[in-house]
C-alpha positions in Angstrom: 4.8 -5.3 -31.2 3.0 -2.6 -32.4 -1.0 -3.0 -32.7 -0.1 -2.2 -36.9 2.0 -5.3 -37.3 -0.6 -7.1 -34.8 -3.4 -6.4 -37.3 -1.2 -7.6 -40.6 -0.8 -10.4 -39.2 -4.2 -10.9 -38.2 -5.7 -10.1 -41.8 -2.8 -12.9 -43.3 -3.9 -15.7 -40.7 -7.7 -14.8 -41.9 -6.9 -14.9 -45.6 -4.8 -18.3 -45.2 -7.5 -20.3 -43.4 -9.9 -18.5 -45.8 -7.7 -19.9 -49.0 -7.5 -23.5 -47.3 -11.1 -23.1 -46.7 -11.7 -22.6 -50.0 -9.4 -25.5 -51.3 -10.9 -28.5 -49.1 -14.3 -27.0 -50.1 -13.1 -27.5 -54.0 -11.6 -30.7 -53.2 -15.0 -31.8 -51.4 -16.6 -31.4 -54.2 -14.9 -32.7 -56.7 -14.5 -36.0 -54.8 -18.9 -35.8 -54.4 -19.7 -35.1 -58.2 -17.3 -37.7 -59.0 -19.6 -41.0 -56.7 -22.8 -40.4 -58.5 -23.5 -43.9 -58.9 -26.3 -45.7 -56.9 -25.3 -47.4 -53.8 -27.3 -49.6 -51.3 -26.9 -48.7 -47.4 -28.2 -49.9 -45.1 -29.5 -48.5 -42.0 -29.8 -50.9 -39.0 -32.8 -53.1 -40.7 -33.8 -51.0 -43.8 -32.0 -51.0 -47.2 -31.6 -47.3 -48.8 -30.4 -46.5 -52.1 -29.3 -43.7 -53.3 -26.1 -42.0 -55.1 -22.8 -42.3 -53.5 -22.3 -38.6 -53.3 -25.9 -38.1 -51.0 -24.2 -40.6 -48.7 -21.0 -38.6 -48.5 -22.9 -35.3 -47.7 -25.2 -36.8 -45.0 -22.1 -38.3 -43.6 -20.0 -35.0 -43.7 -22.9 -33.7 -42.2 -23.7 -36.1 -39.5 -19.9 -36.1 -38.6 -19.5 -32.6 -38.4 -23.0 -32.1 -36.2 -21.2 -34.3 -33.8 -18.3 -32.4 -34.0 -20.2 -29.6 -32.7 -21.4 -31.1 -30.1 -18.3 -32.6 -28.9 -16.5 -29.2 -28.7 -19.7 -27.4 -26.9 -18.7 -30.3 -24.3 -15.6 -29.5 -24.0 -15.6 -25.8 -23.9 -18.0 -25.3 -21.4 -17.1 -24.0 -18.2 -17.3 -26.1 -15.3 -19.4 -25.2 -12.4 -17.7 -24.0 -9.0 -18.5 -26.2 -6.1 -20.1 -24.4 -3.1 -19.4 -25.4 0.0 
């Protein structure tokens, strides 16, 4: 293949993940704005409330921090043995 048709193909890969991106982040938050109602949690002896769509978020957000995490584990490199 030439590096030409290489690069197309590059540049429509980028724009589809940018496009499905774009429509989970849409979906996301119409699925938040719609849970504004109070909700109780609770948190291993405390009782929080606050509106459904705050405890979305800080899941999302707790879930995807261990996400990142999880694939800095498993993409490091691992250390050759000297013997």
């Amino acid at each position: 293949m030439s590096p030409e048709i290489k690069k197309k193909g590059y540049r429509t890969m980028k724009k589809a993940k940018m496009i499905i991106v774009l429509i989970v982040s849409l979906i996301a938050v119409i699925v938040f704005f719609q849970n504004t109602e109070i909700v109780e949690t609770r948190l291993l002896f405390a009782k929080i409330a606050m509106p459904r769509f705050l405890l979305l978020i800080s899941t999302f957000i707790a879930g995807f921090i261990v996400g990142l995490i999880t694939m800095s584990y498993f993409r490091r490199k691992p250390r050759k043995q000297t013997s």
